[in-house]
C-alpha positions in Angstrom: 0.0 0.0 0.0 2.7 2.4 0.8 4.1 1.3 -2.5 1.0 2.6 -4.7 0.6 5.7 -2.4 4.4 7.1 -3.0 4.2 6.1 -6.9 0.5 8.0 -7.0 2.5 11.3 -5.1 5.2 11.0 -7.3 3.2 11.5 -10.3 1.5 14.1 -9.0 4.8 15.8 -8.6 5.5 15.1 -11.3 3.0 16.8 -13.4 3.0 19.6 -10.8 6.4 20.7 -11.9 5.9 20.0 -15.6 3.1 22.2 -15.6 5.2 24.7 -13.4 8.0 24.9 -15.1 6.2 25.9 -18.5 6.1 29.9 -19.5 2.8 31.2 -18.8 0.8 34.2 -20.4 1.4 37.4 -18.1 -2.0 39.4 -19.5 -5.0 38.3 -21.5 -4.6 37.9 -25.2 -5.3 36.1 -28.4 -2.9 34.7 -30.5 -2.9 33.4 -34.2 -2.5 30.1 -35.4 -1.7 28.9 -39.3 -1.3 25.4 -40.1 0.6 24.8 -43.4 1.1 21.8 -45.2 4.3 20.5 -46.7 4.1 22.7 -49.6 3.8 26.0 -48.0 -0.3 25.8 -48.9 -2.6 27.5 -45.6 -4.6 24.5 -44.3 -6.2 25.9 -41.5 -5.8 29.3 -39.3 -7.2 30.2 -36.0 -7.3 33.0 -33.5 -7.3 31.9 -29.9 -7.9 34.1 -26.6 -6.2 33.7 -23.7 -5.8 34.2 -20.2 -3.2 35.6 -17.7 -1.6 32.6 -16.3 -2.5 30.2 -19.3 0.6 28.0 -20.9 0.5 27.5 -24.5 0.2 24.3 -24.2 -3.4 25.4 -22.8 -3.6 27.4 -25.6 -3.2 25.0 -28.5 -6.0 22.8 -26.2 -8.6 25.6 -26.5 -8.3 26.1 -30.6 -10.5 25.1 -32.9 -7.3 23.0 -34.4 -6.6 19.5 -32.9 -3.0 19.7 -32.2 -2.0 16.2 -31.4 0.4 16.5 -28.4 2.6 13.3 -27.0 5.5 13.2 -24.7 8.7 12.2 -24.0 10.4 11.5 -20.9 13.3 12.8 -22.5 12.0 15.4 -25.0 8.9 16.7 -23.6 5.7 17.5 -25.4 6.1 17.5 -28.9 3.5 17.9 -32.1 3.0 14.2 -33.5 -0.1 15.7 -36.0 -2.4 18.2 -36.5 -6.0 17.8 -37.3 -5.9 15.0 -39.9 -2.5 15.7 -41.2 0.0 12.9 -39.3 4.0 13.0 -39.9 5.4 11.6 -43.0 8.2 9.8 -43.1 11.2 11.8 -42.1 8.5 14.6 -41.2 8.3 17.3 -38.6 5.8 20.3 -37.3 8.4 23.3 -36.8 6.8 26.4 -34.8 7.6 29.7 -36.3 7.0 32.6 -34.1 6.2 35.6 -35.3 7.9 34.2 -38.5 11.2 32.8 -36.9 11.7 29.7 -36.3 10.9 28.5 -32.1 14.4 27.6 -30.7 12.1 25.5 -28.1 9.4 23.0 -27.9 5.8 23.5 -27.5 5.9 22.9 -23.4 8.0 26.1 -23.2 7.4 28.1 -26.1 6.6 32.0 -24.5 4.0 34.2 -25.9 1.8 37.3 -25.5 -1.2 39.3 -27.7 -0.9 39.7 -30.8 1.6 37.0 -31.5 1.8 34.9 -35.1 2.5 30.8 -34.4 2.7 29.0 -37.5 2.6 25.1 -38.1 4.8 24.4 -41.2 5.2 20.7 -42.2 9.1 20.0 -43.1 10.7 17.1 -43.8 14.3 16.5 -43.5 
């Protein structure tokens, strides 16, 4: 029994300092979001409010768009598909913010009003 109880607080530590450790919105917002397709092509865009204290993880969960989010012990939360559009081979979501490429993942990507995230499918 202790056994079970310690695991089931761990993982709620766990979490806890996940969630903590993500940047979080310091005002109320919206934000844009453009999906594009290997080709450069607009699939989908949406504008999402926000609130003070929101993550963007929370963010991309309140959209319209279904951002398919799974995660690594290693990694962290990364895009596997969005909508209906799943990885090719060799394939990858990159995150452009604001039109330059995110030098971090979704679990700690920053933002704030006004701010243009876009979705591009690459391969490499």
């Amino acid at each position: 029994m202790k056994k079970v109880l310690f695991l089931m607080v761990l993982v709620f530590v766990s979490f806890a300092l996940v969630a903590c450790g993500s940047p979080k919105a310091e005002s109320d917002g919206s934000i844009t979001l453009i999906v594009l397709d290997i080709d450069g092509n607009e699939l989908v865009t949406d504008e999402v409010d926000f609130m003070e204290g929101e993550t963007f993880l929370e963010v991309l969960e309140n959209s319209d768009i279904n951002f398919i989010i799974e995660n690594d012990a290693q990694w962290g939360a990364w895009l596997s598909g969005i909508n209906d559009y799943q990885l090719p081979e060799n394939g990858y979501w990159s995150i452009l913010d604001n039109g330059e490429y995110a030098t971090v993942g979704v679990s700690d990507t920053e933002f704030a009003d006004g701010d243009i995230f876009t979705f591009a499918l690459e391969t490499y």
